[in-house]
Chimera marker file (.cmm) of the C-alpha trace (Angstrom):
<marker_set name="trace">
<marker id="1" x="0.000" y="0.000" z="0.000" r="1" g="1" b="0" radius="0.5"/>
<marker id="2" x="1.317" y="3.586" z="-0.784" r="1" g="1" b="0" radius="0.5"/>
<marker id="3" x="1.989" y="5.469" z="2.421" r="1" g="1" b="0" radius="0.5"/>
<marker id="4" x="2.447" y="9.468" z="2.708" r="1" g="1" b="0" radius="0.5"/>
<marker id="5" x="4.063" y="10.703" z="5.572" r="1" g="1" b="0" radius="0.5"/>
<marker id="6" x="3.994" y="14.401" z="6.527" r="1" g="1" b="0" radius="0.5"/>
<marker id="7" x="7.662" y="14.428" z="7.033" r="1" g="1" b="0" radius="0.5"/>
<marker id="8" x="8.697" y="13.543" z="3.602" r="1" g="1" b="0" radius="0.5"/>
<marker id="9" x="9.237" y="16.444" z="1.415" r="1" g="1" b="0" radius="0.5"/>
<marker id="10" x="6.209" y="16.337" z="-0.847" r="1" g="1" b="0" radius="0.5"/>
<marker id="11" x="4.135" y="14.761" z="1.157" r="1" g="1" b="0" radius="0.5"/>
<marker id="12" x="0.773" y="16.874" z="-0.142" r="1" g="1" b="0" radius="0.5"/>
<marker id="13" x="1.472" y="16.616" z="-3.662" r="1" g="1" b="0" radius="0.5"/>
<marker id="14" x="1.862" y="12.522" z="-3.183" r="1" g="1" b="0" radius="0.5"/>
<marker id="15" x="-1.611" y="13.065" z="-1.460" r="1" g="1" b="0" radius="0.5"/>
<marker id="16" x="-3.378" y="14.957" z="-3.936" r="1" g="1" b="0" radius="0.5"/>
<marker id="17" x="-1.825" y="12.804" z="-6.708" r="1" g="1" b="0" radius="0.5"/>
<marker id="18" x="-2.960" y="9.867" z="-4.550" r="1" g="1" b="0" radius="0.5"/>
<marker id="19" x="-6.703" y="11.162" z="-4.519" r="1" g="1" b="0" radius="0.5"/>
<marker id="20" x="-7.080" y="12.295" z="-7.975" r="1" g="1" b="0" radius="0.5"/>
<marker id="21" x="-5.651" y="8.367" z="-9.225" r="1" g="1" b="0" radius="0.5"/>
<marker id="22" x="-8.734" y="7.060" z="-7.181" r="1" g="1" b="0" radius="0.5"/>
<marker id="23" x="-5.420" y="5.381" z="-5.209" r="1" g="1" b="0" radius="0.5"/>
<marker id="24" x="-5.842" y="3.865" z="-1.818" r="1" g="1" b="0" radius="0.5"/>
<marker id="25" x="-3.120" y="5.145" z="1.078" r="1" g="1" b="0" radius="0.5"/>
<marker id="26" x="-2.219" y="5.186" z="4.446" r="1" g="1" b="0" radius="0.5"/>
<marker id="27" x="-1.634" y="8.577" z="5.763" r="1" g="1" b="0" radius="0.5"/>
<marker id="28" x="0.690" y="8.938" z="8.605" r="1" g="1" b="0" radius="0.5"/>
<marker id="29" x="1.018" y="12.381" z="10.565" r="1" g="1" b="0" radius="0.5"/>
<marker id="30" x="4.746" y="11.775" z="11.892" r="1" g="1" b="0" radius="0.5"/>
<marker id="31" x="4.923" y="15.871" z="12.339" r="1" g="1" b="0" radius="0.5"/>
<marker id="32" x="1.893" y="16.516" z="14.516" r="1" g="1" b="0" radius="0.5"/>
<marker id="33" x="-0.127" y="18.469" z="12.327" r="1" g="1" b="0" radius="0.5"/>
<marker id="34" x="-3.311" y="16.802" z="13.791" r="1" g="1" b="0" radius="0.5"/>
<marker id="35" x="-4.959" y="15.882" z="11.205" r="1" g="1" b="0" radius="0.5"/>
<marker id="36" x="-8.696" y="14.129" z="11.614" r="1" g="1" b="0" radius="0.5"/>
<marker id="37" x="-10.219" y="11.688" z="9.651" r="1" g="1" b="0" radius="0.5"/>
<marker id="38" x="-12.718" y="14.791" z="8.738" r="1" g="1" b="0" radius="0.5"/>
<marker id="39" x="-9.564" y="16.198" z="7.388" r="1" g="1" b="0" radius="0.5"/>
<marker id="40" x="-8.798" y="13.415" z="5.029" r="1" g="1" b="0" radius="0.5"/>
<marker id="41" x="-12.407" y="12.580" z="3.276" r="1" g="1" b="0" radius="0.5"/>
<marker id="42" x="-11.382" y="14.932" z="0.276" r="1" g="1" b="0" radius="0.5"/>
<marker id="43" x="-8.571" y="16.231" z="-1.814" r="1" g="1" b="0" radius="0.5"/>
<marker id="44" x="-10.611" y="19.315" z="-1.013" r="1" g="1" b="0" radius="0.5"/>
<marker id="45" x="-10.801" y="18.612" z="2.464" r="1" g="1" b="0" radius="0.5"/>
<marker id="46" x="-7.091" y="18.191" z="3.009" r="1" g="1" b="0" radius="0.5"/>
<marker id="47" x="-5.845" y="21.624" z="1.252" r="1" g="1" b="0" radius="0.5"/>
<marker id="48" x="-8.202" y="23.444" z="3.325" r="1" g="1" b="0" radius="0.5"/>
<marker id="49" x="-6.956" y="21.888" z="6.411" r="1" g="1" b="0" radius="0.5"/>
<marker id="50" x="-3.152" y="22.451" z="5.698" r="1" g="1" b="0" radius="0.5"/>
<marker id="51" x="-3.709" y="25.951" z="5.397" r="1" g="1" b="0" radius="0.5"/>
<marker id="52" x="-5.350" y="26.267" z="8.740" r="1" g="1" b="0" radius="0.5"/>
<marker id="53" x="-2.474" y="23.907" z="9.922" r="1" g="1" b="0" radius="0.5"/>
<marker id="54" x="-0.038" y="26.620" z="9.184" r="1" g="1" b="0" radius="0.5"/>
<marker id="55" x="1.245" y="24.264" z="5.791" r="1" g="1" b="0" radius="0.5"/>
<marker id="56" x="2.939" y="27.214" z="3.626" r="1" g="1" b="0" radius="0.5"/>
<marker id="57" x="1.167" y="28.409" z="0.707" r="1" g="1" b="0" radius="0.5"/>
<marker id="58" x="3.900" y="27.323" z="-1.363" r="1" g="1" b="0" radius="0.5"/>
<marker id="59" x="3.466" y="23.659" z="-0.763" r="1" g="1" b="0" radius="0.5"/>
<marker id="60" x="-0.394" y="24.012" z="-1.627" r="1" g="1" b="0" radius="0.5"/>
<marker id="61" x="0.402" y="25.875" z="-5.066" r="1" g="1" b="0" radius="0.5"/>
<marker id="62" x="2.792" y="23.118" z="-5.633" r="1" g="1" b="0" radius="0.5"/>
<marker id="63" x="-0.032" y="20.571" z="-5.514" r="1" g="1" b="0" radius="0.5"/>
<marker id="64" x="-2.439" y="22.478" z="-7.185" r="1" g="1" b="0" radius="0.5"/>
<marker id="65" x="-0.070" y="22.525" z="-9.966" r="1" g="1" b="0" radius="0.5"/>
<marker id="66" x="-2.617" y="20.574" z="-12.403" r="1" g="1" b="0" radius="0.5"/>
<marker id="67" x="-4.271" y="23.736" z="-12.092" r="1" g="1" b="0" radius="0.5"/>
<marker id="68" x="-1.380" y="24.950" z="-14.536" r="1" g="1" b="0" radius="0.5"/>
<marker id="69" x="-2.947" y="22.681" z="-17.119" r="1" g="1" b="0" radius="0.5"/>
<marker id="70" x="-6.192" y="25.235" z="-17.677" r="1" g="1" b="0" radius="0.5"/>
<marker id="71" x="-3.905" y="28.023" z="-17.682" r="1" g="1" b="0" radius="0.5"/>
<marker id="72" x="-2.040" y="26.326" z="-20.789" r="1" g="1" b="0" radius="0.5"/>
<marker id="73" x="-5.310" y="25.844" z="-22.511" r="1" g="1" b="0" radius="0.5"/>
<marker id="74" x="-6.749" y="29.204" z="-22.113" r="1" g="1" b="0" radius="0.5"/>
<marker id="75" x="-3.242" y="30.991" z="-23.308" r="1" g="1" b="0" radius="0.5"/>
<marker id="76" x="-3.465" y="28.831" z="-26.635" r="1" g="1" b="0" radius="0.5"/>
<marker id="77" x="-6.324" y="29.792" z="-27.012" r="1" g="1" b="0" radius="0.5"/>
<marker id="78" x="-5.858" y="33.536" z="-27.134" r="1" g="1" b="0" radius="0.5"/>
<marker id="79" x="-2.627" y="32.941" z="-28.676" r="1" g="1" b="0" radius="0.5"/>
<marker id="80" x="-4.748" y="31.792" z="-31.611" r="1" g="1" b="0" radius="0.5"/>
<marker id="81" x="-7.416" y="34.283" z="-31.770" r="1" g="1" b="0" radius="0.5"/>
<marker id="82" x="-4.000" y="37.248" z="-31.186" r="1" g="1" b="0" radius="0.5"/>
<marker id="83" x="-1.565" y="35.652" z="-33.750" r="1" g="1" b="0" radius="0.5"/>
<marker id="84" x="-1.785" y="37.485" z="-36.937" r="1" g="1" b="0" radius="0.5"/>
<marker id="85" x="-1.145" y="34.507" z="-39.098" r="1" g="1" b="0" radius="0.5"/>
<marker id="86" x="-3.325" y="33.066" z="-41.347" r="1" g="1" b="0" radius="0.5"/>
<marker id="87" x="-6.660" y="31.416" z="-39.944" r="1" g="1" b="0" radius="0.5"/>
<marker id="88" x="-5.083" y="27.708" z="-41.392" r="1" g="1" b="0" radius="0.5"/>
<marker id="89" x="-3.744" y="27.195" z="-37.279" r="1" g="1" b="0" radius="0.5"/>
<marker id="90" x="-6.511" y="29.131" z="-35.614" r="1" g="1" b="0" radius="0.5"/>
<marker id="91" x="-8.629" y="25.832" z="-35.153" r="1" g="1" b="0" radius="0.5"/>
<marker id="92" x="-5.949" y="23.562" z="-34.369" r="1" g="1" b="0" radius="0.5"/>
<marker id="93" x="-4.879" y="26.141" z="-31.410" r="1" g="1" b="0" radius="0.5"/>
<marker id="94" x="-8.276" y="26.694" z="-29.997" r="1" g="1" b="0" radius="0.5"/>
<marker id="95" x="-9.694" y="23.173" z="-30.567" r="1" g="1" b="0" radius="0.5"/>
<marker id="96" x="-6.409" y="22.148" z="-28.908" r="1" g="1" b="0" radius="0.5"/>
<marker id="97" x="-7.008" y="24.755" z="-26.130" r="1" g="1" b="0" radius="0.5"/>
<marker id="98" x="-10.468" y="23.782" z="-25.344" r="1" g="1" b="0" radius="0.5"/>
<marker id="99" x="-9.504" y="20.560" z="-24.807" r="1" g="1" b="0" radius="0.5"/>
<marker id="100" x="-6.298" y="21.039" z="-22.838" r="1" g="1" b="0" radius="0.5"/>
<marker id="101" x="-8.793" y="23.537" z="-20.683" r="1" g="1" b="0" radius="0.5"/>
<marker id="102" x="-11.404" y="21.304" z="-20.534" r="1" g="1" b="0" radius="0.5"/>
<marker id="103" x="-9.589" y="18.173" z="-19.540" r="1" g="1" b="0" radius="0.5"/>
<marker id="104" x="-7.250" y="20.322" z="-16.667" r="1" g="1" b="0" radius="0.5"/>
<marker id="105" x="-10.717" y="21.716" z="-15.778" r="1" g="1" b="0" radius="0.5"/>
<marker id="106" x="-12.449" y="18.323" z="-15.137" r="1" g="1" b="0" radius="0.5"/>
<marker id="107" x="-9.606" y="16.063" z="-13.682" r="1" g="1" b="0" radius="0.5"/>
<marker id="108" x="-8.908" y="18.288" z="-10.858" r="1" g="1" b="0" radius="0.5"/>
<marker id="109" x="-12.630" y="18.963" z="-9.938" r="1" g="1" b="0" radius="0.5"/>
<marker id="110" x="-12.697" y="15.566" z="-10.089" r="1" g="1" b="0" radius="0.5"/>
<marker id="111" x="-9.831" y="15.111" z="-7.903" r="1" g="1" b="0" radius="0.5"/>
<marker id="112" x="-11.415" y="17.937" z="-5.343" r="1" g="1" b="0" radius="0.5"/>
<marker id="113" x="-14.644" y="16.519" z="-5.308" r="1" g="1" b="0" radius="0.5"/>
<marker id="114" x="-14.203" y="13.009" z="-4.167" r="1" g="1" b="0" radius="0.5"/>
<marker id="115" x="-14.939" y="11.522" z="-1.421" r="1" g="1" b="0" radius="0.5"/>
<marker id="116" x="-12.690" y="8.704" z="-0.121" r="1" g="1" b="0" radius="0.5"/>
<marker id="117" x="-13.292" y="6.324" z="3.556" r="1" g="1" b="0" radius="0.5"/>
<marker id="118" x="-11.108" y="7.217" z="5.888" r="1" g="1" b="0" radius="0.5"/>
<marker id="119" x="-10.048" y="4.624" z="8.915" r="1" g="1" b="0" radius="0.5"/>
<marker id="120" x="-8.040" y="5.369" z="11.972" r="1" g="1" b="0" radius="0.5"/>
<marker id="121" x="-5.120" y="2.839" z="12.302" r="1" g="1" b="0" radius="0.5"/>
<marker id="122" x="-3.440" y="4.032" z="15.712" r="1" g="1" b="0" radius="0.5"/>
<marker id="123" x="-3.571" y="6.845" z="17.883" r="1" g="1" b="0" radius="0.5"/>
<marker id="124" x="-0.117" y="8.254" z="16.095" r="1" g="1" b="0" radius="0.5"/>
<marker id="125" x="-1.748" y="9.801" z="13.336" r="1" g="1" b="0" radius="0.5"/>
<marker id="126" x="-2.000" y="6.874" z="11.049" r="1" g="1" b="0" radius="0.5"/>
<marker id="127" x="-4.897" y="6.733" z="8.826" r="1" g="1" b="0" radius="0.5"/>
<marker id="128" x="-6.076" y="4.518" z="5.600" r="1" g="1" b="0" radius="0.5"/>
<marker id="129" x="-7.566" y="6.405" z="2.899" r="1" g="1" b="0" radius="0.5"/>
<marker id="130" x="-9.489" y="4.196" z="0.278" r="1" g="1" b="0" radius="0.5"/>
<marker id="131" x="-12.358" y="5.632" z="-2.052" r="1" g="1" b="0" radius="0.5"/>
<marker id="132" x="-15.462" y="4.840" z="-2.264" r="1" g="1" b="0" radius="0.5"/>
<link id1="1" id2="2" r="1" g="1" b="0" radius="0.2"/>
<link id1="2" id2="3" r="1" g="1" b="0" radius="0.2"/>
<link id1="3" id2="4" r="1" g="1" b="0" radius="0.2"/>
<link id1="4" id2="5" r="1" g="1" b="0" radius="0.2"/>
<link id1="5" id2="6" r="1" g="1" b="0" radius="0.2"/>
<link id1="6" id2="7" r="1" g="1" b="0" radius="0.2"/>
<link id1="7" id2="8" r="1" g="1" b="0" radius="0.2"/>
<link id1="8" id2="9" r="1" g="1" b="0" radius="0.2"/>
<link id1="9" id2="10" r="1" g="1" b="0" radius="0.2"/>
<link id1="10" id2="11" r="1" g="1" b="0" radius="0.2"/>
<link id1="11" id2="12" r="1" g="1" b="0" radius="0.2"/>
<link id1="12" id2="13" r="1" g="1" b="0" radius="0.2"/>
<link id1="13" id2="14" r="1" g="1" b="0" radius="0.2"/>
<link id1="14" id2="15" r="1" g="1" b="0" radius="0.2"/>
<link id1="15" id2="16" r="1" g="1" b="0" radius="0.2"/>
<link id1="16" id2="17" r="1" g="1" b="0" radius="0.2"/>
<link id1="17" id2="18" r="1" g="1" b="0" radius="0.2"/>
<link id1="18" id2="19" r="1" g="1" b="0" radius="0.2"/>
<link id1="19" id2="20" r="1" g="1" b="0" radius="0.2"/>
<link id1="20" id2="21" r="1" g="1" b="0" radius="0.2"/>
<link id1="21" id2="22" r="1" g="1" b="0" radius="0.2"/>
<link id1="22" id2="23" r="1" g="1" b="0" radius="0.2"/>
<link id1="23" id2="24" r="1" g="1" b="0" radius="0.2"/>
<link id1="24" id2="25" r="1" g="1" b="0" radius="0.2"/>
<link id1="25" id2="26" r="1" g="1" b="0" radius="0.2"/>
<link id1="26" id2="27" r="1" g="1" b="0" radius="0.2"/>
<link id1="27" id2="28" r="1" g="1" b="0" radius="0.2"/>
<link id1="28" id2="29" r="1" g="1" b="0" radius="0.2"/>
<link id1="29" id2="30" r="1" g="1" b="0" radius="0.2"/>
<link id1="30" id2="31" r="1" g="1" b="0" radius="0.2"/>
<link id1="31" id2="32" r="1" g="1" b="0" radius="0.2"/>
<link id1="32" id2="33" r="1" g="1" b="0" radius="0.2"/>
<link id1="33" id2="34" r="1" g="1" b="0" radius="0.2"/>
<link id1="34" id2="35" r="1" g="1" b="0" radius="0.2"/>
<link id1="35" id2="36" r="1" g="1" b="0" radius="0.2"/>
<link id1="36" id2="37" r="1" g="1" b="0" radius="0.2"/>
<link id1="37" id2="38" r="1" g="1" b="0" radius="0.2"/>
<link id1="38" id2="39" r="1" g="1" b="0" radius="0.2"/>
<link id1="39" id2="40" r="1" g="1" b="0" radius="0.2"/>
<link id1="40" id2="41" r="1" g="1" b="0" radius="0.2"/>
<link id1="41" id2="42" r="1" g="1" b="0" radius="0.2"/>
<link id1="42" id2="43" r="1" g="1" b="0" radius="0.2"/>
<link id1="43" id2="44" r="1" g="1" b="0" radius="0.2"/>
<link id1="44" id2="45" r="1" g="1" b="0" radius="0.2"/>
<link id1="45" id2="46" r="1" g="1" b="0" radius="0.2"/>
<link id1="46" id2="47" r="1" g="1" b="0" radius="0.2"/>
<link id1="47" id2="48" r="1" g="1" b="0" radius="0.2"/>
<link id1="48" id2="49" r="1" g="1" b="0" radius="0.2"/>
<link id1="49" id2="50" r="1" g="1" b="0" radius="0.2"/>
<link id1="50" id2="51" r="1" g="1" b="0" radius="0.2"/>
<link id1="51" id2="52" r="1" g="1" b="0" radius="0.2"/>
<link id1="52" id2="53" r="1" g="1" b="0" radius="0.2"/>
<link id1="53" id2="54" r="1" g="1" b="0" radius="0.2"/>
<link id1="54" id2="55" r="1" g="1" b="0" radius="0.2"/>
<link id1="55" id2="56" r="1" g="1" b="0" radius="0.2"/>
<link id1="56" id2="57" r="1" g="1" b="0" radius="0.2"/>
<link id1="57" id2="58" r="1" g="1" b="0" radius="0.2"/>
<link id1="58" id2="59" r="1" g="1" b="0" radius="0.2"/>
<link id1="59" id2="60" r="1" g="1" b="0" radius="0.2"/>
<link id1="60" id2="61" r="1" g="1" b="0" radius="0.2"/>
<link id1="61" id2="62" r="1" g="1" b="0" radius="0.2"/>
<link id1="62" id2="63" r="1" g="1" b="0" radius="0.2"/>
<link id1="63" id2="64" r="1" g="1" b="0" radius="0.2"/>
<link id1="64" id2="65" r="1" g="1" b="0" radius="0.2"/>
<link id1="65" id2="66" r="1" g="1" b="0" radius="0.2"/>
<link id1="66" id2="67" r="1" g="1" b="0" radius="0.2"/>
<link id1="67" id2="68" r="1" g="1" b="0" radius="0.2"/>
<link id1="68" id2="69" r="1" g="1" b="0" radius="0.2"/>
<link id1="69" id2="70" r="1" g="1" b="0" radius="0.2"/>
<link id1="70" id2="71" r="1" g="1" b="0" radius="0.2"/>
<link id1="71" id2="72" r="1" g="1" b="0" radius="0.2"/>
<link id1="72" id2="73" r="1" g="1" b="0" radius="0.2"/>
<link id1="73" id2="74" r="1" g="1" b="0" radius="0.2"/>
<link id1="74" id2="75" r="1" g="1" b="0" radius="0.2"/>
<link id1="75" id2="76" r="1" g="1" b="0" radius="0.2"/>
<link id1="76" id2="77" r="1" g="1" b="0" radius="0.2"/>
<link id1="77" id2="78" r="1" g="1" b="0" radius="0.2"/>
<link id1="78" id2="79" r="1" g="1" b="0" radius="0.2"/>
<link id1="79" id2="80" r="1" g="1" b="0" radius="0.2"/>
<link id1="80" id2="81" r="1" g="1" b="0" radius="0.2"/>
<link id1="81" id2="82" r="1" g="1" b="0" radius="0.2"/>
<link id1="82" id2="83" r="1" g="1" b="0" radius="0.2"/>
<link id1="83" id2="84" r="1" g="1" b="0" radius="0.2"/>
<link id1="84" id2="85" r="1" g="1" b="0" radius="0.2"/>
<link id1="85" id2="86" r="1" g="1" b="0" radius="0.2"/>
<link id1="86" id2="87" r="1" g="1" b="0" radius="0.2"/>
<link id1="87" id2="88" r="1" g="1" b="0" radius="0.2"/>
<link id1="88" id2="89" r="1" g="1" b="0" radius="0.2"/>
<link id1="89" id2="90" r="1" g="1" b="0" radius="0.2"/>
<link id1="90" id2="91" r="1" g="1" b="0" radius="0.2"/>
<link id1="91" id2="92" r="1" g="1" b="0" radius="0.2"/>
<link id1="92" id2="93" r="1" g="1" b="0" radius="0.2"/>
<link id1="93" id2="94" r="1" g="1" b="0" radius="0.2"/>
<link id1="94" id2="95" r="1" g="1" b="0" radius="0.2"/>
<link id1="95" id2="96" r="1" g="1" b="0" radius="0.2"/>
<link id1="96" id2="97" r="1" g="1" b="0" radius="0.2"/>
<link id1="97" id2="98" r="1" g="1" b="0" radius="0.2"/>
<link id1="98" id2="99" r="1" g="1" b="0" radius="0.2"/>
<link id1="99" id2="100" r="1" g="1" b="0" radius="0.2"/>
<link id1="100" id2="101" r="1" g="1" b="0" radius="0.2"/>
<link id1="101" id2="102" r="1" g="1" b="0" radius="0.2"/>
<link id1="102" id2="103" r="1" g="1" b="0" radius="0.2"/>
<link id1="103" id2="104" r="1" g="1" b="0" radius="0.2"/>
<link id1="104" id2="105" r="1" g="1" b="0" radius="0.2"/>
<link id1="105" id2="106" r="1" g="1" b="0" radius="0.2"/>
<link id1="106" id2="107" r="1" g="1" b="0" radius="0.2"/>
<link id1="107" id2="108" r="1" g="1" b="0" radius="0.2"/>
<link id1="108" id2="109" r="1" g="1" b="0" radius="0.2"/>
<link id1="109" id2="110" r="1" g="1" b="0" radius="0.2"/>
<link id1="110" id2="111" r="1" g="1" b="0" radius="0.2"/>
<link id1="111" id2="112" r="1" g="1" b="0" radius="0.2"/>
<link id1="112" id2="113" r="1" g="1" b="0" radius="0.2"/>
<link id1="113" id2="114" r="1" g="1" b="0" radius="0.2"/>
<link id1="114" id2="115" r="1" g="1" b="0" radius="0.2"/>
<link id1="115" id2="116" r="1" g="1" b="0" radius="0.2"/>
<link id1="116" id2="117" r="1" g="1" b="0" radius="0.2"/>
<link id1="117" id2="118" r="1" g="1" b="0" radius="0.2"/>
<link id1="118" id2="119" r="1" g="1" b="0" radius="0.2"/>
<link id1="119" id2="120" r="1" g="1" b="0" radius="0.2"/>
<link id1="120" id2="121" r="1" g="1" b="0" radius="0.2"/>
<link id1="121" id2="122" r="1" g="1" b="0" radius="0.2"/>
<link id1="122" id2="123" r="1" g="1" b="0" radius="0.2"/>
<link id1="123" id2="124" r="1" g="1" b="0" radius="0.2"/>
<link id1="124" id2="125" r="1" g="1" b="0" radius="0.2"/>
<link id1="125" id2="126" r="1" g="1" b="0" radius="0.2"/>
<link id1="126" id2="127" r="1" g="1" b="0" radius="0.2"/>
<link id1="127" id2="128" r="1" g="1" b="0" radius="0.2"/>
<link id1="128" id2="129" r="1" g="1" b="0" radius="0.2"/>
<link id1="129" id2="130" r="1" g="1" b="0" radius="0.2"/>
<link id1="130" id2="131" r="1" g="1" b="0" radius="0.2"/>
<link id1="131" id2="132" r="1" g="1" b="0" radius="0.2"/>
</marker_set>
């Protein structure tokens, strides 16, 4: 079974990545963060309680880096509709940009969105995550 621990480096972008692959894990909290199973039902659910954990904002950028994905779309996009070239590219940019957008869009409100079981393994601040 994969296993995040909050002392490893990357520990919330393993997380994230774990919830948006629909990937059972066991979450340990070896830094005493206190995290609750509450805490852990959602990708959503987790970023919102780092940040009132005191995790830096950079970590939580870092794992909403899909995000980036969107932003790609939507720039080729109106780099098409801006570039003064001949319309022969225009729909292979934006039919290539709605579709980058659109699938960045989707996956991580899909990732967000849901909801996994959450089981307490020890008093230590291990925890399985599994979806449902």
């Amino acid at each position: 079974m994969n296993v995040v621990r909050t002392s490893e480096k990357n520990w919330l972008e393993r997380a994230i990545k774990f919830y948006a692959e629909k990937k059972a894990f066991k979450f340990i909290d070896d830094t005493g963060l206190n995290f609750s199973k509450e805490d852990l039902k959602s990708a959503r659910s987790l970023l919102q309680a780092s940040h009132s954990k005191g995790v830096p904002y950079k970590m939580i950028l870092g794992a909403l880096a899909g995000l980036g994905i969107t932003g790609v779309g939507l720039l080729m996009i109106a780099a098409a509709v801006l570039d003064p070239e001949p319309t022969s590219k225009l729909g292979l940019l934006v039919s290539g940009g709605i579709v980058i957008t659109a699938m960045g869009a989707w996956g991580t409100l899909k990732a967000l969105g849901v909801s996994f079981s959450v089981s307490a393994k020890s008093p230590f601040g291990e925890f399985e995550i599994k979806p449902q």
